[in-house]
One Martini backbone bead per residue (centre of mass of N, CA, C, O) as a GRO file, in nm:
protein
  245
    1UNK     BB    1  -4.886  -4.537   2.007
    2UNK     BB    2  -4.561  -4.584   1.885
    3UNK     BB    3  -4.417  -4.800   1.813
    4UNK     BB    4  -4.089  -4.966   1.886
    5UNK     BB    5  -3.819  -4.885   1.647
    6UNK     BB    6  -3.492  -4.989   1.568
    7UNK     BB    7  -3.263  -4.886   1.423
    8UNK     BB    8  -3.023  -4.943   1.215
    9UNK     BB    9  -2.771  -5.172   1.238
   10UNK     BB   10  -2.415  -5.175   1.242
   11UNK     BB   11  -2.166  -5.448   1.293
   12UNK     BB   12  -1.806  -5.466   1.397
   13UNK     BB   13  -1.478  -5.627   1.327
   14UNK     BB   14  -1.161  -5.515   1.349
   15UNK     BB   15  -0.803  -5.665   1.291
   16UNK     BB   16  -0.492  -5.647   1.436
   17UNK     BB   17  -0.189  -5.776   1.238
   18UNK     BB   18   0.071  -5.835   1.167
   19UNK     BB   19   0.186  -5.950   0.889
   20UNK     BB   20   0.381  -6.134   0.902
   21UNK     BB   21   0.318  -6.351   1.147
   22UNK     BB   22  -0.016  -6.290   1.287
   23UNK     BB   23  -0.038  -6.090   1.515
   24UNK     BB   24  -0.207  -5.972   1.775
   25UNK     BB   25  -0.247  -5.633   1.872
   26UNK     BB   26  -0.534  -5.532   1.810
   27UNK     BB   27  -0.917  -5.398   1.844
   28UNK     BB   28  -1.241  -5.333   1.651
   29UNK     BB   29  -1.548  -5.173   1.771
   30UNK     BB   30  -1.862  -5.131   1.580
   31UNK     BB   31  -2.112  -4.895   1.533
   32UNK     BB   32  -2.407  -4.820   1.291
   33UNK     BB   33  -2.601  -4.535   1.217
   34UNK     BB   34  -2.928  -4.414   1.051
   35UNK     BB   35  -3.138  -4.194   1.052
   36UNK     BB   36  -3.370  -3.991   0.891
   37UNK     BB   37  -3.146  -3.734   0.847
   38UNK     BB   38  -2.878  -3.932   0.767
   39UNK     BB   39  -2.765  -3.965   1.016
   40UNK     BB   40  -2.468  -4.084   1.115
   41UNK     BB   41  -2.332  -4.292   1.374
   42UNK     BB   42  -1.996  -4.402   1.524
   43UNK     BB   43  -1.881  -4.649   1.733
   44UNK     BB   44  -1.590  -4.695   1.904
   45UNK     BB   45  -1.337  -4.974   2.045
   46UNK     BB   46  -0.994  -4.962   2.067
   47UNK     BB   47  -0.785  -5.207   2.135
   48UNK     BB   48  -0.408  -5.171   2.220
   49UNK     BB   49  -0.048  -5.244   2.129
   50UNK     BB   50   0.249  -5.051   2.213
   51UNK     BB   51   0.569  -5.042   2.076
   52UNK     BB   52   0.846  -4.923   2.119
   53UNK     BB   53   1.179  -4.864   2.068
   54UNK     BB   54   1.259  -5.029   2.368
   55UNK     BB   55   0.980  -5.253   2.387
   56UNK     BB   56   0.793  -5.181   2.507
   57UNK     BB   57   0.478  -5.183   2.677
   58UNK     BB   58   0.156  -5.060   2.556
   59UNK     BB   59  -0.231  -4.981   2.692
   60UNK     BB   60  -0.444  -4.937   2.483
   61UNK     BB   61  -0.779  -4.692   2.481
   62UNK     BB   62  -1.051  -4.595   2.257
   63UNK     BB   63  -1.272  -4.410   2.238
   64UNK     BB   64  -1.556  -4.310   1.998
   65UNK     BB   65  -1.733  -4.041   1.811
   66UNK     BB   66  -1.927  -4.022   1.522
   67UNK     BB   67  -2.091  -3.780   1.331
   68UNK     BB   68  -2.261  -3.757   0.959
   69UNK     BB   69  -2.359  -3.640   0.713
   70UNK     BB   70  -2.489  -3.770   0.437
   71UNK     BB   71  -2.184  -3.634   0.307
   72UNK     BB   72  -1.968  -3.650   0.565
   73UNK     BB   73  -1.998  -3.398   0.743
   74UNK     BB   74  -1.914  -3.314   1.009
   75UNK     BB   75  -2.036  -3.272   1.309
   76UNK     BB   76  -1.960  -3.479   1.578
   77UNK     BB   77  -1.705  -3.568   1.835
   78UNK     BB   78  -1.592  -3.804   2.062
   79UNK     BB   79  -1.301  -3.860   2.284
   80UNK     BB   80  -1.082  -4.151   2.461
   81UNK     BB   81  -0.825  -4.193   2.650
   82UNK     BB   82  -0.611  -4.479   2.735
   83UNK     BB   83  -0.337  -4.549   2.969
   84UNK     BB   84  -0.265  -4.797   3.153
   85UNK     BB   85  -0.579  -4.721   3.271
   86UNK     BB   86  -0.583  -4.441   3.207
   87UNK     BB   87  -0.656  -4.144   3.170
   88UNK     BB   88  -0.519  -3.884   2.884
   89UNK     BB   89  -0.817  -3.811   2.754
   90UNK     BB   90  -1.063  -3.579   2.660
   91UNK     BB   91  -1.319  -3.485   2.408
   92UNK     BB   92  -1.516  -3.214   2.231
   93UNK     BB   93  -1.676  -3.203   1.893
   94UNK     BB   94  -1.739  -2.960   1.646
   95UNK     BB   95  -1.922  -2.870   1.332
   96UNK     BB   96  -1.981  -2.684   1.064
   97UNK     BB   97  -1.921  -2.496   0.799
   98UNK     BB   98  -1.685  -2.276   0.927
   99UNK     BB   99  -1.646  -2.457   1.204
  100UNK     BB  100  -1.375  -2.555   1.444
  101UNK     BB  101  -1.461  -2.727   1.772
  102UNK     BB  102  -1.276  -2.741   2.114
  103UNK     BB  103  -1.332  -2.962   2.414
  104UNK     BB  104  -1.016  -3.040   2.649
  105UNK     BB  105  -0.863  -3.296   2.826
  106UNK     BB  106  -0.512  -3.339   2.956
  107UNK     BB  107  -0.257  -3.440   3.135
  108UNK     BB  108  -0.037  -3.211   2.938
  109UNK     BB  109  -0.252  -2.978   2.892
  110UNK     BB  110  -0.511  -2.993   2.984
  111UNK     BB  111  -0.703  -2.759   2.900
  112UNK     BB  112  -0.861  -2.724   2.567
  113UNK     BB  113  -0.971  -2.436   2.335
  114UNK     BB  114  -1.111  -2.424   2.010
  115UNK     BB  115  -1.080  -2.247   1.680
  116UNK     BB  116  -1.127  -2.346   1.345
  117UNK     BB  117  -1.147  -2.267   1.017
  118UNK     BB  118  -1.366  -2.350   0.749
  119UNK     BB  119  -1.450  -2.549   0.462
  120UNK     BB  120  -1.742  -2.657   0.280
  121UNK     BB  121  -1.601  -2.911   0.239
  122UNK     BB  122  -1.466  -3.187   0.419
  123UNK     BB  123  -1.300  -3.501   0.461
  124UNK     BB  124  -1.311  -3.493   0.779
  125UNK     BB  125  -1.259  -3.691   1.063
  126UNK     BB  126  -0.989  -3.805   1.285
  127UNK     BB  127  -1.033  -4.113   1.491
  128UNK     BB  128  -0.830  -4.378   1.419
  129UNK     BB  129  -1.028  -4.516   1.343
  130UNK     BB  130  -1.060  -4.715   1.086
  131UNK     BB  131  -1.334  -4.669   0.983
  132UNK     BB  132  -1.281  -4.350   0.964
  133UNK     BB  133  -1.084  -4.404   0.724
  134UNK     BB  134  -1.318  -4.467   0.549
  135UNK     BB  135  -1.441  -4.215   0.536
  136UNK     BB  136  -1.186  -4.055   0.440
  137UNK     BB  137  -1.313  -4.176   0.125
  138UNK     BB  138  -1.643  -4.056   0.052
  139UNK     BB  139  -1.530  -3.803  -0.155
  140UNK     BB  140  -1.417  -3.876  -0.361
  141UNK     BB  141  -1.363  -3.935  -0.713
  142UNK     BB  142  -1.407  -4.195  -0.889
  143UNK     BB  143  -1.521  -4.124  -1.165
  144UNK     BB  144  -1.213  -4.036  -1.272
  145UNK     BB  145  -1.045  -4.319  -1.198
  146UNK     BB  146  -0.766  -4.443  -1.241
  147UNK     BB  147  -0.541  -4.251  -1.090
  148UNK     BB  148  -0.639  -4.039  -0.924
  149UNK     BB  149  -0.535  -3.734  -0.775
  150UNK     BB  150  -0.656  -3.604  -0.432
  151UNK     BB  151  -0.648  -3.352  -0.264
  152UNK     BB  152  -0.738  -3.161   0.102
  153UNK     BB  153  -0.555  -2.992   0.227
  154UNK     BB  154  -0.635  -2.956   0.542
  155UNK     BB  155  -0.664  -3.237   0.826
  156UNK     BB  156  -0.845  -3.326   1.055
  157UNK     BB  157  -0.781  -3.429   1.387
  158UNK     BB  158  -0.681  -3.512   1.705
  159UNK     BB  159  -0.405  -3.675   1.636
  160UNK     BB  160  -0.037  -3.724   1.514
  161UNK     BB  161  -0.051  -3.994   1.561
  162UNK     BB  162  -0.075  -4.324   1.423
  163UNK     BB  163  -0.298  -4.407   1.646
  164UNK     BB  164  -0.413  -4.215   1.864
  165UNK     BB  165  -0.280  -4.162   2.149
  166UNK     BB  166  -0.341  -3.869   2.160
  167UNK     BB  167  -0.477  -3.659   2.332
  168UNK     BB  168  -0.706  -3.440   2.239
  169UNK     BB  169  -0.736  -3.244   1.945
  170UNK     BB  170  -0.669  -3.039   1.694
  171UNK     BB  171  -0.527  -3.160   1.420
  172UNK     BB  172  -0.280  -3.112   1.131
  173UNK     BB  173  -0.258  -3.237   0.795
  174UNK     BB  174  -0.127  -3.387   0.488
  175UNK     BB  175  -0.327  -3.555   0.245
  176UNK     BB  176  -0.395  -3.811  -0.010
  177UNK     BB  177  -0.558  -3.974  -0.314
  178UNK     BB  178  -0.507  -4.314  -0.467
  179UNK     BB  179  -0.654  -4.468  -0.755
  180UNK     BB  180  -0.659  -4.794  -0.843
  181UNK     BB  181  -0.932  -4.944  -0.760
  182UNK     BB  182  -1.146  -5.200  -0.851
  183UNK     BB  183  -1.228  -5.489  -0.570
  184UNK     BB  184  -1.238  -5.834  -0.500
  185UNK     BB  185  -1.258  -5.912  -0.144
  186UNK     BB  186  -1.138  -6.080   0.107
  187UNK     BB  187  -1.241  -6.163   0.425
  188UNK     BB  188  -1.358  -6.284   0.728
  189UNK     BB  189  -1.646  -6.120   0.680
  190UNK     BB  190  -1.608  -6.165   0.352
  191UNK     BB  191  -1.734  -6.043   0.040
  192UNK     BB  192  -1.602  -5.729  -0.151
  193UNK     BB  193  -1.688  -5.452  -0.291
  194UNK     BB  194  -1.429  -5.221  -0.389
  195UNK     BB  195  -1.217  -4.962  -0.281
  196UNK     BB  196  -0.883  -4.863  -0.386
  197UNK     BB  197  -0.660  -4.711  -0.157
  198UNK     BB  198  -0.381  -4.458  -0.153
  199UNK     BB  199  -0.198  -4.282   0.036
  200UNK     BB  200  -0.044  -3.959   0.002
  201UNK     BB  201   0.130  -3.679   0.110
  202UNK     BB  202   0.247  -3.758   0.386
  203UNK     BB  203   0.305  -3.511   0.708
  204UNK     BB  204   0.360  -3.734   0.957
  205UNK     BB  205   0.528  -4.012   0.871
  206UNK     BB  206   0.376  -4.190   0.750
  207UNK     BB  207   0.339  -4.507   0.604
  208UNK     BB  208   0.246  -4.673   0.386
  209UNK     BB  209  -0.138  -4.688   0.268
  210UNK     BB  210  -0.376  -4.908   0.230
  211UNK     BB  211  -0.713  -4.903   0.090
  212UNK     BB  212  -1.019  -5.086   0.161
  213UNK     BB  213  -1.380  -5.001   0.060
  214UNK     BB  214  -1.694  -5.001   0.024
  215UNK     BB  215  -1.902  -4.959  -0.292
  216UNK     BB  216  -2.213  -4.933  -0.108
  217UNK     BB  217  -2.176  -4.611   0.072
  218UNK     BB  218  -2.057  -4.702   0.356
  219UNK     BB  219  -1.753  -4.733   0.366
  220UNK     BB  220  -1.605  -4.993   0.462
  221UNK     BB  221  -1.412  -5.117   0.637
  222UNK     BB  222  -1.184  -5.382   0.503
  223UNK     BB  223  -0.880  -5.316   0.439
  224UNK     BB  224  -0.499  -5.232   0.575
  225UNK     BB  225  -0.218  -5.138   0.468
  226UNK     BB  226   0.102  -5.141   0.630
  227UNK     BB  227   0.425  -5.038   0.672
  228UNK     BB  228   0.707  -5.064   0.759
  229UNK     BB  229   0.700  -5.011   1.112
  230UNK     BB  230   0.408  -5.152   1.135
  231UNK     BB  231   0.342  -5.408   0.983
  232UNK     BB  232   0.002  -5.377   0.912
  233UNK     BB  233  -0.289  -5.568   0.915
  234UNK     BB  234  -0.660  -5.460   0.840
  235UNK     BB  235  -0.926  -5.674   0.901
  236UNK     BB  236  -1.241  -5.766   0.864
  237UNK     BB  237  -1.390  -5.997   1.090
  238UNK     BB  238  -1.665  -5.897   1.124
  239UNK     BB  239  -2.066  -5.886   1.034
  240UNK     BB  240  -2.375  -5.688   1.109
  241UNK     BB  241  -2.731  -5.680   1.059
  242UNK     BB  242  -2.964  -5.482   1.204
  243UNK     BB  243  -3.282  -5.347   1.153
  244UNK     BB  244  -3.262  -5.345   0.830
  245UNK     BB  245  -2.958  -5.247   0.696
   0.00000   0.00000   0.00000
């Protein structure tokens, strides 16, 4: 019998914190695993407070799972939405070549079942953990240099909330990325070899965004400036790698 090998794994944590003031408002466990056949699959935990026009405050938590093959083309993910407490929806998404389907139920939709053609590849899935915002920075064309500008057609998301606080179900956006450049850049959990990227031609109204993540192909989100009415830096907090990874 064959010994027991622990797969590779990485264990990360990013904290959601206020720019100017540097209050934490929410954080994100991730673990990422890679099997042999190269599929990724990332465990996102979730946890934020979300402040209204009104003041009030609302304590989200969202579970998720995203596993993507060796090109980051989505395979499935599951997402779990909690609202105070409450569950306020759940769904499984499938991905193909050519579709995208999902099985999910929400507290205001109730059961929703979807199937959306695609065209193979796209640039991946938001499940809004922000480790996920850096896959989908993992098919960009760095090689063609500081300044390109590069549109992906139609994004498909699980919500067009700006934290993912809705649904699940597939909902889409359209948005690009420009290549600012490499930086390397420290955050707590160490200095990493970064690409610097910032979203472009977003229609869902969210506030402008930069992104570094690292540029030794794991893609991992090191840090995320958004403005705006969010006014918050995401930087990597913790990182570990265990069984080899």
């Amino acid at each position: 019998m064959t010994a027991f090998r622990p797969i590779p794994r990485l264990r990360g944590r990013v904290e959601y914190r206020k720019t100017g003031s540097n209050t934490l408002w929410g954080f994100e466990d991730w673990s990422i695993t890679r099997g042999a056949d190269g599929l990724r699959v990332m465990a996102a935990h979730c946890e934020m407070t979300l402040t209204g026009g009104d003041g009030a405050h609302q304590n989200v938590v969202r579970d998720s799972v995203l596993s993507v093959h060796p090109d980051f083309h989505p395979h499935d993910a599951f997402v779990r939405i909690m609202r105070e407490g409450a569950v306020t929806g759940t769904g499984w998404f499938r991905f193909t070549d050519s579709e995208a389907t999902c099985e999910s139920w929400t507290r205001d939709e109730g059961r929703v079942s979807q199937s959306i053609p695609i065209e193979r590849p796209i640039r991946g899935f938001g499940i809004h953990a922000v480790q996920g915002d850096g896959w989908l920075a993992s098919t960009f064309p760095y090689h063609k240099g500081v300044g390109h500008r590069q549109f992906f057609g139609r994004n498909l998301l699980h919500s067009v909330h700006h934290l993912g606080a809705t649904g699940p179900m597939i909902t889409t956006s359209g948005s690009g990325l420009d290549y600012v450049g490499r930086e390397t850049i420290t955050v707590p959990a160490g200095t990493f070899d970064c690409h610097h990227v910032a979203f472009v031609g977003l229609t869902n109204a969210h506030p402008p965004y930069d992104m570094w993540v690292s540029a030794d192909g794991d893609f991992l989100y090191v840090r995320g400036v958004v403005s705006g009415y969010m006014d918050s830096t995401f930087e990597l907090a913790e990182l570990s790698r265990e069984h080899g990874a």
